[in-house]
C-alpha positions as CSV (number, residue, x, y, z in Angstrom):
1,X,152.3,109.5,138.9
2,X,152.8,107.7,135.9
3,X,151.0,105.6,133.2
4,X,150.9,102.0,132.8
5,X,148.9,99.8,129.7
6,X,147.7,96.5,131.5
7,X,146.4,93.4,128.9
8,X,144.8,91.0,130.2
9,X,144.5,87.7,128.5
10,X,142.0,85.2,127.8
11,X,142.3,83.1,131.1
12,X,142.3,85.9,132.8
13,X,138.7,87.3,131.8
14,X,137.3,83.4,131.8
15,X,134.2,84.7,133.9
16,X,133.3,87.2,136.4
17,X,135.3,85.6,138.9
18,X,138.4,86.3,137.3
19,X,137.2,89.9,136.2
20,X,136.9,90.2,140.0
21,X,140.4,89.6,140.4
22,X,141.2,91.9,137.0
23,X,139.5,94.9,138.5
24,X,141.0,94.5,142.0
25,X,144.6,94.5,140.4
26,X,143.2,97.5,138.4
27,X,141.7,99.5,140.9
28,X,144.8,98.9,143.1
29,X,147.1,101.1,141.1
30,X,145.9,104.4,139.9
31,X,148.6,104.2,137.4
32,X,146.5,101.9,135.8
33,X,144.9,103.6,133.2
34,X,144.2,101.6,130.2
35,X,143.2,98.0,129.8
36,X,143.3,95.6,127.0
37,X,141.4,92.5,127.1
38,X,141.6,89.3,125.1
39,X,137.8,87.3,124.5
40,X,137.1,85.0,127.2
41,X,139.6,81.8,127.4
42,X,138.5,78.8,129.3
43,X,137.3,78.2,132.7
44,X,138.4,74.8,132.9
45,X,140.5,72.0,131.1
46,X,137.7,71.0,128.8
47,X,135.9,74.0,128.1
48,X,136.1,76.1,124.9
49,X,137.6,79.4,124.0
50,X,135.3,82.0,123.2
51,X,137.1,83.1,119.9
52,X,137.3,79.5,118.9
53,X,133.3,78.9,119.1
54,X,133.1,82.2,117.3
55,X,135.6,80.6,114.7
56,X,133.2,77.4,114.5
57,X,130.1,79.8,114.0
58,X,131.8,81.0,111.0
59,X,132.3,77.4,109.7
60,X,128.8,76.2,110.0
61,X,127.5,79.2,108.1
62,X,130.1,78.6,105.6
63,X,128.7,75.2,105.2
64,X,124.9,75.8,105.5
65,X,125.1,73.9,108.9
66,X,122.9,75.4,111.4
67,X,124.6,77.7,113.7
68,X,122.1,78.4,116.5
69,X,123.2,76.0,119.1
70,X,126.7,77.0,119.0
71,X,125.7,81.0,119.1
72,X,123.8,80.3,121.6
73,X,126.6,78.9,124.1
74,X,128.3,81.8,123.2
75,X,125.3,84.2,124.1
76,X,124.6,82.3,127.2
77,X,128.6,83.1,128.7
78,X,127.8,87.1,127.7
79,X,124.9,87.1,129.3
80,X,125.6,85.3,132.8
81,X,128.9,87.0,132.8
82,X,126.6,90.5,132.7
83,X,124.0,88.9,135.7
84,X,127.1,87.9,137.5
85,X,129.0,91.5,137.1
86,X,126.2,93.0,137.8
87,X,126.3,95.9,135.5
88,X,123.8,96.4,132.3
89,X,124.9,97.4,128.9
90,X,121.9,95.3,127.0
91,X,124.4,92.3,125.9
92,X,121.5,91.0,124.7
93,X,121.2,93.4,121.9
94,X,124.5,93.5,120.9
95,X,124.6,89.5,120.4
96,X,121.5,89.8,118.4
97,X,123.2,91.7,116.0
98,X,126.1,89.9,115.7
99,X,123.8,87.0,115.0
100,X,122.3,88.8,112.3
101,X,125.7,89.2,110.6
102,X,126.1,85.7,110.8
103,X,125.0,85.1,107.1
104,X,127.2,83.7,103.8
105,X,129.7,86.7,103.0
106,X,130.5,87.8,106.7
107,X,133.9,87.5,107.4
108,X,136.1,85.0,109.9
109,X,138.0,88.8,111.3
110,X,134.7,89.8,111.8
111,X,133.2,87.1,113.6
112,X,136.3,86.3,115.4
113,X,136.1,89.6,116.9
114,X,133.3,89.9,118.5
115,X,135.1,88.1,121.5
116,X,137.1,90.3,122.3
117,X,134.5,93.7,121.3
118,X,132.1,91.7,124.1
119,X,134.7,91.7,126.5
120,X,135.6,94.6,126.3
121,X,132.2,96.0,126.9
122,X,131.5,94.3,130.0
123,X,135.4,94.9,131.5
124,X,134.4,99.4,130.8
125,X,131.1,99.0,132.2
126,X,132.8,96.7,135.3
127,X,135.4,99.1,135.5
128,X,133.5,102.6,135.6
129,X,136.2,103.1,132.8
130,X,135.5,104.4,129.1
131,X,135.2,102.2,126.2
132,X,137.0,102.3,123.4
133,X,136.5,100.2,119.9
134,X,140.1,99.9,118.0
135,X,138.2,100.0,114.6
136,X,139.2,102.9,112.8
137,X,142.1,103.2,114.6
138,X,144.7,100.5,114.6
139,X,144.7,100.3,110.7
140,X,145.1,98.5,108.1
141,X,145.4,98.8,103.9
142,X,143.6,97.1,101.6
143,X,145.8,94.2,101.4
144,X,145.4,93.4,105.3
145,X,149.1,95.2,106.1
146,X,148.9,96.9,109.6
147,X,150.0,100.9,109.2
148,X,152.1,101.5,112.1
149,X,152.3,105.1,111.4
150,X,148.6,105.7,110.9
151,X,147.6,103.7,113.9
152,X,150.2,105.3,116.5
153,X,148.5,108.8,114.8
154,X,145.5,107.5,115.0
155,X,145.7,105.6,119.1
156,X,147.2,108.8,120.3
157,X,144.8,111.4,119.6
158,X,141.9,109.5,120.8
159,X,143.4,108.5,123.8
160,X,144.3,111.8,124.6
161,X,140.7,112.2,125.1
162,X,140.2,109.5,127.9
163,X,141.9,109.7,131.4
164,X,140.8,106.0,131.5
165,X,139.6,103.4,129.0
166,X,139.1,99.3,128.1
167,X,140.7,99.0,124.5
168,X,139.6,95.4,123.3
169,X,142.7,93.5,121.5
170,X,143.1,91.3,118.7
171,X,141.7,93.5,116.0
172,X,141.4,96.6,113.7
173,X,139.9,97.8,110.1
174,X,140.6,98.2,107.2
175,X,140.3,101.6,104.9
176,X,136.3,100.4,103.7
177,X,135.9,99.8,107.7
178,X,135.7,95.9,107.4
179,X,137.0,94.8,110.7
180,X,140.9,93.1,110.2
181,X,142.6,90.9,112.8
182,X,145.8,90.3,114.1
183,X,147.5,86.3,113.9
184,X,146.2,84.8,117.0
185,X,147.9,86.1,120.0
186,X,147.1,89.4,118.9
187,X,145.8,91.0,121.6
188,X,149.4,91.1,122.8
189,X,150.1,93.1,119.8
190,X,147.0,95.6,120.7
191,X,148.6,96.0,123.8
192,X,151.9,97.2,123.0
193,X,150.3,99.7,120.4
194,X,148.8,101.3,123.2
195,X,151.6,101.2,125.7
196,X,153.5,102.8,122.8
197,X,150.5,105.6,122.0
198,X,150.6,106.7,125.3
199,X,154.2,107.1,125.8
200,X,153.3,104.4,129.4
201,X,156.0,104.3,131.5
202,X,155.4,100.1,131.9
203,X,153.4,97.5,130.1
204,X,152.0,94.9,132.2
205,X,150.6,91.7,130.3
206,X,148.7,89.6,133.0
207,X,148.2,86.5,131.9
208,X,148.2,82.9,133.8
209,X,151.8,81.8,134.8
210,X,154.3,84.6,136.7
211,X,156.8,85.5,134.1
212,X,159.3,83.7,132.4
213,X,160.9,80.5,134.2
214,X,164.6,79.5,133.3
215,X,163.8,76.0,131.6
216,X,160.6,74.1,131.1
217,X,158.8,72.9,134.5
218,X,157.7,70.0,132.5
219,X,161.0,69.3,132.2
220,X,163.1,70.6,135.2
221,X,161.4,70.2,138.8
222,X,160.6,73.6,139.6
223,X,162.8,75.8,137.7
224,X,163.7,79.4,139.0
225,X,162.0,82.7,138.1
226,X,163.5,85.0,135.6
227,X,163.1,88.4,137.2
228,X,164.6,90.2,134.5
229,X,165.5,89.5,131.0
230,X,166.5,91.8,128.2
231,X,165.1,91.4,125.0
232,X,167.6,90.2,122.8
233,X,167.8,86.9,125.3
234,X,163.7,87.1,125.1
235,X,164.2,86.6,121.6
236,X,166.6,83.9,122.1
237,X,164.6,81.8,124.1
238,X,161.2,82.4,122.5
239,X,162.7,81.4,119.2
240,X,163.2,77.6,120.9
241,X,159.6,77.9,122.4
242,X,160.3,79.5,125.8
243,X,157.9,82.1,125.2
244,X,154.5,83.1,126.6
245,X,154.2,86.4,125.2
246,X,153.3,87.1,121.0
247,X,156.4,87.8,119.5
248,X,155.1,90.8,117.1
249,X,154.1,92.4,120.7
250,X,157.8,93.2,122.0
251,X,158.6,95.5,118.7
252,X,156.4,98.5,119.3
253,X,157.1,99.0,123.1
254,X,160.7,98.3,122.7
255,X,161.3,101.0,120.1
256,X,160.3,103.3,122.1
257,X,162.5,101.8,125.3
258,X,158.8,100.8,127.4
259,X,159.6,98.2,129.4
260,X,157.2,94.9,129.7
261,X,156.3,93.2,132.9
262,X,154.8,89.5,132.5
263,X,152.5,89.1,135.7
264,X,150.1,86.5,136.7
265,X,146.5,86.9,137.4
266,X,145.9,84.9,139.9
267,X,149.2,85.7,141.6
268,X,149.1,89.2,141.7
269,X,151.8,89.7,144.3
270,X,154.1,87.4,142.8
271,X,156.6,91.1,140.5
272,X,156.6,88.6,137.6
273,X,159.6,89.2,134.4
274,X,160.5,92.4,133.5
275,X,161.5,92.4,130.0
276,X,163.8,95.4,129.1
277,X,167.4,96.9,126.9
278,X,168.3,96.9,130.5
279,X,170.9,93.9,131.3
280,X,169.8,92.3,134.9
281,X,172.4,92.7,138.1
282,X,172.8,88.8,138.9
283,X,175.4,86.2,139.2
284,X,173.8,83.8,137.2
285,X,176.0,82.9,134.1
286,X,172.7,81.8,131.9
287,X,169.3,83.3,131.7
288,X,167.5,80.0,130.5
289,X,167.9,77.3,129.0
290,X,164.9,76.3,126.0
291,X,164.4,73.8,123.0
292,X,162.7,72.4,120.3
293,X,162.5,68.6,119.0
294,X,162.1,67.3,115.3
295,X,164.8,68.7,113.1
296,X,166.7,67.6,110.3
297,X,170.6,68.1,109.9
298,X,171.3,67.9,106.2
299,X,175.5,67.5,106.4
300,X,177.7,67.8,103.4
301,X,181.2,67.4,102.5
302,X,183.5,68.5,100.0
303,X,187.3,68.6,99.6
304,X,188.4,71.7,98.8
305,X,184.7,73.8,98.9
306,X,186.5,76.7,101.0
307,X,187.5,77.5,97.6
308,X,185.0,77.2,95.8
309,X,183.6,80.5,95.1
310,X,180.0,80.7,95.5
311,X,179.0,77.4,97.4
312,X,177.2,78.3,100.4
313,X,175.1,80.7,98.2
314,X,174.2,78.1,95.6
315,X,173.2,76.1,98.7
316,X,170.6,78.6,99.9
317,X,169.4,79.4,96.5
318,X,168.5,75.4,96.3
319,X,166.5,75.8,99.6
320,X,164.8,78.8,98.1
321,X,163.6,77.2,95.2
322,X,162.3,74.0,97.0
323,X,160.4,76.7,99.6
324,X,162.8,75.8,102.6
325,X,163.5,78.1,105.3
326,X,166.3,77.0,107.6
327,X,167.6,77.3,111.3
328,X,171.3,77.3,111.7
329,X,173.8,76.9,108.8
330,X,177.0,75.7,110.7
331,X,180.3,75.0,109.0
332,X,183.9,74.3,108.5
333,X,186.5,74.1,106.2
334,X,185.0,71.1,103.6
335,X,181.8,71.0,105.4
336,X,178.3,72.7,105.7
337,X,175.6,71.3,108.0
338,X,172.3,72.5,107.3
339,X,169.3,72.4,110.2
340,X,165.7,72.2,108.8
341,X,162.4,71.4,110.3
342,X,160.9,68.4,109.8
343,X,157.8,69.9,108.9
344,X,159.6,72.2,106.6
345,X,160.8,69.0,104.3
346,X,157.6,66.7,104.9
347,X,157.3,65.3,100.7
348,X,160.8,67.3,99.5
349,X,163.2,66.1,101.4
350,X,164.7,63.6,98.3
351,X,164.0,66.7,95.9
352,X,166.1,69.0,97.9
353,X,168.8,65.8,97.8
354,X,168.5,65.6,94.7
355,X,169.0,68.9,94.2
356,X,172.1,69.4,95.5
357,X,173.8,66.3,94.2
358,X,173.0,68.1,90.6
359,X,174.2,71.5,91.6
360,X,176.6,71.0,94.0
361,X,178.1,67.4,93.8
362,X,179.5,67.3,97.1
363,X,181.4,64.1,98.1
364,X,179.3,63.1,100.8
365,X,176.1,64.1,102.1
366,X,174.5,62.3,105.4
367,X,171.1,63.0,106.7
368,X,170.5,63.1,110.3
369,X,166.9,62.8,111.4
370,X,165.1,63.0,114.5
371,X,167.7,65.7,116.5
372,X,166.7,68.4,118.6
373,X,167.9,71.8,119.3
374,X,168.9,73.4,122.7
375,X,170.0,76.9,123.0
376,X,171.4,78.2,126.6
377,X,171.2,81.7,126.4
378,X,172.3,84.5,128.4
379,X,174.7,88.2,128.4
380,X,176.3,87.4,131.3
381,X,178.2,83.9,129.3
382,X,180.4,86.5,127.1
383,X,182.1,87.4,130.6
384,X,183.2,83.8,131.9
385,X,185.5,81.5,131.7
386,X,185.2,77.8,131.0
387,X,181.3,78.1,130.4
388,X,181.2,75.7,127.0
389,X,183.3,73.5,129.4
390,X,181.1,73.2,132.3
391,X,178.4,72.8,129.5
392,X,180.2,70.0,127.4
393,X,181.0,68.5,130.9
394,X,177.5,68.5,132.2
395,X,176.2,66.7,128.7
396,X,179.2,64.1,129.0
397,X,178.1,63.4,132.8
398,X,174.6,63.0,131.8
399,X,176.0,60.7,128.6
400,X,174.3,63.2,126.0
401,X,175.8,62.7,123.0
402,X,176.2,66.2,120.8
403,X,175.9,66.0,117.4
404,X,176.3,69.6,116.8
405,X,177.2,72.0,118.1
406,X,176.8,76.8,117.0
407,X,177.7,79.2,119.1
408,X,176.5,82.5,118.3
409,X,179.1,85.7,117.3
410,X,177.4,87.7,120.5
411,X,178.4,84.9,122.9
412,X,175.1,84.8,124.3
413,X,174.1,81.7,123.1
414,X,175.3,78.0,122.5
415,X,172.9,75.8,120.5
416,X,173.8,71.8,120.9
417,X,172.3,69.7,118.7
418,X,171.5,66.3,120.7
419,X,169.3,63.3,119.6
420,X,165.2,63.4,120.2
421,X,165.8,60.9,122.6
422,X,167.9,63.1,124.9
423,X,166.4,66.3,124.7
424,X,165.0,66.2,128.3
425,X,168.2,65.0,129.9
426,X,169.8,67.3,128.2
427,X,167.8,70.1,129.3
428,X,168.2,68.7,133.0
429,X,171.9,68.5,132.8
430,X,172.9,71.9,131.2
431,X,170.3,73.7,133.8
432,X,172.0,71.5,136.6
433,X,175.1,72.7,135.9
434,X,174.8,76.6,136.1
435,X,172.2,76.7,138.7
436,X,172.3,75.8,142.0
C-alpha cells in the first residue's frame, strides 16, 4: 500500500458527468487518498470557466455594474451540479454568502477562489472523503510571498489527521487570514504541495490530453507518446511551450524525488507521462521536439571584441536598464547575437539600438525580425553520433534555412533559429528525421 496525490483539473470537474468519471478513477485505487480540484472549466467550446465569471463578478462590482446576472450563472452550475451528484451540502447557502462578500473592497483572490472552495465541496461530499480548506495552511506573508516552510509544517500535520481528503487548489492566506492565490495554473502548484506533505509515493495530475506528446499534433500528424521524460528535458520543452503542466508545480515534488504522472480523464487507461530524475530505457535519440515563433535576433559585430575586456557584460547591463530579459546569447569570436521577444522590445527596440551604438560602438549591428526558435531536446543526444548531422540534413532536405544555430553545454538540446515562415516545416522535418 502506498499513497498517491491525484489533481484534477478544470475540464475534468466541468459537471457531474465528468465527476462521475473523477470518482470512478478514484475509487478504483485505494492508493488514492487525497484529491485536489481546480473550479469547474468548460463543458463545451463556447462556454465559460468558472474562475473566469468569478473574475468578471469582481469587475462589475469594481465598476458599480450590476453583478446579479452573472452570479447567478455561476449559482445555477453549483446548484445543478449538487441535484445532479445527488448529495446535499446546502450550496445554496454557501453562494449566498459569497454573494454577500461581493461588495467594493472584496478582493479578486477572494472572489476567484470561491471556484475552486465550491468544487471542492461537492467533490468531499461526492467522494465520502473529508474536506479540507487550504486557508491557513498553504501560507503566505504580508507581501503575497508563499512560505514553503510554513506550509509543508503546516499541510503535514493536518493531513496527518485525515486517511482521505479533497484539498481545493489554487489558493491560500495570508498572516490576517485574507485569502491569497496562486498565478493561474495554480492548482497544479496545490497539488505538488500536498504530494510533497505527504511524502506520496506518485502524483497523478488528470487533466484532458494523455501526457506529453513528442511535437505539436497541430503540427505533426499524430505525434508519439512520451512515456517518460525526466525533468530537466520537461523543462526544456516547456520553456518552448510544450508544456501542459504549471511550471512552479514540478519544484516541490521533485525535491523530494516524487515522481509525476500526466493522465487523461477521459482516458483513464491510457499510463500517460511519467515525469521523473529517472532517465527513460528507449532507443529514441530525442525526446521532443517544441518551439516558439516571434523573436528578435539583435546581431553585432566587432573586430577584435574577444579582447575587449568587459563587452558582453556591458551588453547585458544595456538590456537591464531598457527592462529586457533575453533568450539565448550566442557568440563567436567578433560577434554576439542576442535573441529577444518581440513583445519584450514592442516601443524600445531603437532605444536599446541606440543604446548600444553609444556604449558599445560595434561595427555592425543587423536586426533580424520575425525568426522563430526550435529546441530538439533529449539525454539520449549526448550518446550519438552524427545527430546535428541528421538534423542539419533533415532542415536542408525540407529547404529550411537556419539562421542560427545554440547548442546547449549538456548536449541535450540544439536550438535552430529558422524564419516565422518555416517554423512548421521545420518542426515536421527534424521530428521526421529521428522518428520513425
Amino acid at each position: 500500500m502506498g499513497v498517491k496525490v491525484v489533481k484534477f483539473g478544470g475540464s475534468s470537474v466541468a459537471d457531474a458527468i465528468q465527476l462521475q468519471k473523477v470518482k470512478d478513477i478514484v475509487l478504483s485505487d485505494p492508493d488514492r487518498k487525497y484529491v485536489v480540484v481546480s473550479a469547474p472549466g468548460k463543458r463545451y467550446s463556447d462556454d465559460n470557466k468558472v474562475t473566469d465569471l468569478l473574475y468578471l463578478c469582481k469587475t462589475h462590482v469594481d465598476h458599480n455594474i450590476p453583478v446579479d446576472h452573472i452570479f447567478q450563472v455561476v449559482s445555477d452550475r453549483f446548484k445543478m451540479m449538487e441535484v445532479n451528484l445527488d448529495v446535499n451540502i446546502d450550496i445554496g447557502a454557501e453562494l449566498d454568502e459569497i454573494k454577500e462578500r461581493l461588495k467594493p473592497g472584496v478582493t479578486a483572490d477572494y472572489i476567484a477562489s470561491r471556484g475552486e472552495y465550491l468544487c471542492g465541496k461537492l467533490t468531499a461530499a461526492y467522494l465520502g472523503f473529508d474536506f479540507i480548506d487550504p486557508a491557513g495552511l498553504i501560507q503566505f506573508d504580508e507581501k503575497g510571498k508563499h512560505l514553503a516552510a510554513e506550509t509543508q509544517k503546516a499541510l503535514s500535520e493536518e493531513l496527518a489527521k485525515h486517511e482521505k481528503a479533497v484539498i481545493p487548489g489554487f489558493y491560500g492566506s495570508m498572516p490576517d487570514g485574507r485569502i491569497k492565490t496562486f498565478s493561474r495554473g495554480g492548482s497544479d502548484v496545490t497539488g505538488s504541495l500536498v504530494a510533497k506533505a505527504v511524502g506520496a509515493d506518485i502524483y497523478e495530475n488528470w487533466t484532458d490530453v494523455s501526457g506529453f506528446l513528442m511535437a505539436d499534433p497541430r503540427i505533426v500528424e499524430n505525434p508519439k507518446p512520451i512515456e517518460r521524460i525526466t525533468y530537466k528535458e520537461l523543462r526544456e520543452l516547456s520553456y518552448m511551450g510544450a508544456s501542459v503542466l504549471h511550471e512552479d508545480a514540478v519544484f516541490p515534488v521533485r525535491e523530494v524525488n516524487i515522481p509525476i504522472n500526466i493522465r487523461n480523464t477521459n482516458e483513464p487507461d491510457n499510463p500517460g507521462t511519467i515525469i521523473s530524475d529517472t532517465p527513460a530505457v528507449t532507443n529514441n535519440i530525442i525526446t521532443g521536439v517544441a518551439g516558439r515563433k516571434d523573436f528578435v535576433v539583435v546581431a553585432l559585430y566587432k573586430n577584435m571584441m574577444n579582447s575587449e575586456i568587459g563587452f558582453v557584460k556591458r551588453l547585458l547591463t544595456i538590456l537591464e536598464n531598457n527592462e529586457i530579459s533575453f533568450e539565448h546569447l550566442p557568440s563567436g569570436i567578433d560577434t554576439v547575437c542576442v535573441v529577444i521577444s518581440q513583445k519584450q522590445l514592442e516601443g524600445k527596440l531603437q532605444d536599446l539600438l541606440d543604446d548600444i551604438e553609444k556604449r558599445l560602438q560595434p561595427d555592425t549591428i543587423d536586426i533580424y525580425e520575425d525568426m522563430a526558435l526550435i529546441a530538439t531536446v533529449g539525454l539520449g543526444m549526448s550518446r550519438r553520433l552524427g545527430v546535428s548531422a541528421k538534423l542539419f540534413g533533415a532542415l536542408t532536405d525540407a529547404k529550411v534555412n537556419v539562421r542560427m544555430i545554440d547548442q546547449g553545454s549538456s548536449e541535450m538540446n540544439i536550438i535552430v533559429g529558422v524564419e516565422n515562415d518555416h517554423f512548421e516545416a521545420a518542426i515536421r522535418a527534424i521530428y521526421g528525421a529521428f522518428v520513425s
